[in-house]
N, C-alpha and C positions, 0 to 999 in steps of 0.2 A: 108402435114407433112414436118419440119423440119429435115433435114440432116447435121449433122457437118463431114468431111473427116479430118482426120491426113494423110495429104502425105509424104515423103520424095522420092528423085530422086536421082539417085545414078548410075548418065551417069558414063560406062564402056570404059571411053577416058582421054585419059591425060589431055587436057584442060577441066574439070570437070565445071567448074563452071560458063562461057557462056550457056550453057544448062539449067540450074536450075535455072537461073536469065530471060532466056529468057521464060520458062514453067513458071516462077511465074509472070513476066508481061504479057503474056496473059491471065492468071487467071483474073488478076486485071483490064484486058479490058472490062470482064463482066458486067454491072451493076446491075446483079439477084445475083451476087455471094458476100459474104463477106470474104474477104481474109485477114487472119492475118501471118504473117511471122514469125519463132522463127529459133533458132540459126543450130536446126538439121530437121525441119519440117514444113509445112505449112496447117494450119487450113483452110478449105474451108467450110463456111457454107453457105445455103437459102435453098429453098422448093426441096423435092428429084427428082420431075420431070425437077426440072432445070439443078442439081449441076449432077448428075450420065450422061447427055448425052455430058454436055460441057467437064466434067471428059475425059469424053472416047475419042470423037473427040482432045481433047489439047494431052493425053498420047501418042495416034495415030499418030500424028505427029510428036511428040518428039521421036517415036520409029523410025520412017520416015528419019529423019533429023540429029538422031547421032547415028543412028545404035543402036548394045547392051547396054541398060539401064535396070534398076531395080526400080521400083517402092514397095513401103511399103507403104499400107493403111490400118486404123482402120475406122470406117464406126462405127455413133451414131447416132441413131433415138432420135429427142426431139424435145418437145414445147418451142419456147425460149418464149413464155408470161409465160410458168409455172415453166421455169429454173429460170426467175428474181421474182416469185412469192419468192420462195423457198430459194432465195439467201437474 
């Protein structure tokens, strides 16, 4: 089963945006994972046994690494052969 994540990161540090730049290029080091970048979030989609345990281990050490952060995710179960049917 396909999984899409809406993330947004929302490090609790003055320099905000080294954090969010470095959680979004480990993202992109995956090759199971499809990463799309948008101006307040970032899209994480492939199969949910992949994207939910690399999810957990990447937030794990961005929680590690700058202390108090906040994470926002929406979680979408879908077939992407039946989303481009449909589209």
């Amino acid at each position: 089963m396909q999984v899409m994540v809406e993330l947004s990161l929302y490090p609790l540090v003055n320099e905000y945006i080294p954090p969010i730049q470095a959680f979004i290029d480990r993202l992109n080091a995956y090759t199971e994972l499809s990463v799309t970048t948008c101006s307040t979030s970032t899209q994480v989609t492939g199969e949910y046994n992949d994207v939910l345990p690399i999810l957990g281990k990447e937030m794990q050490r961005t929680h590690e690494e700058v202390g108090q952060a906040i994470f926002v995710a929406k979680f979408l179960n879908f077939d992407a052969m039946q989303a481009r049917k449909s589209s």
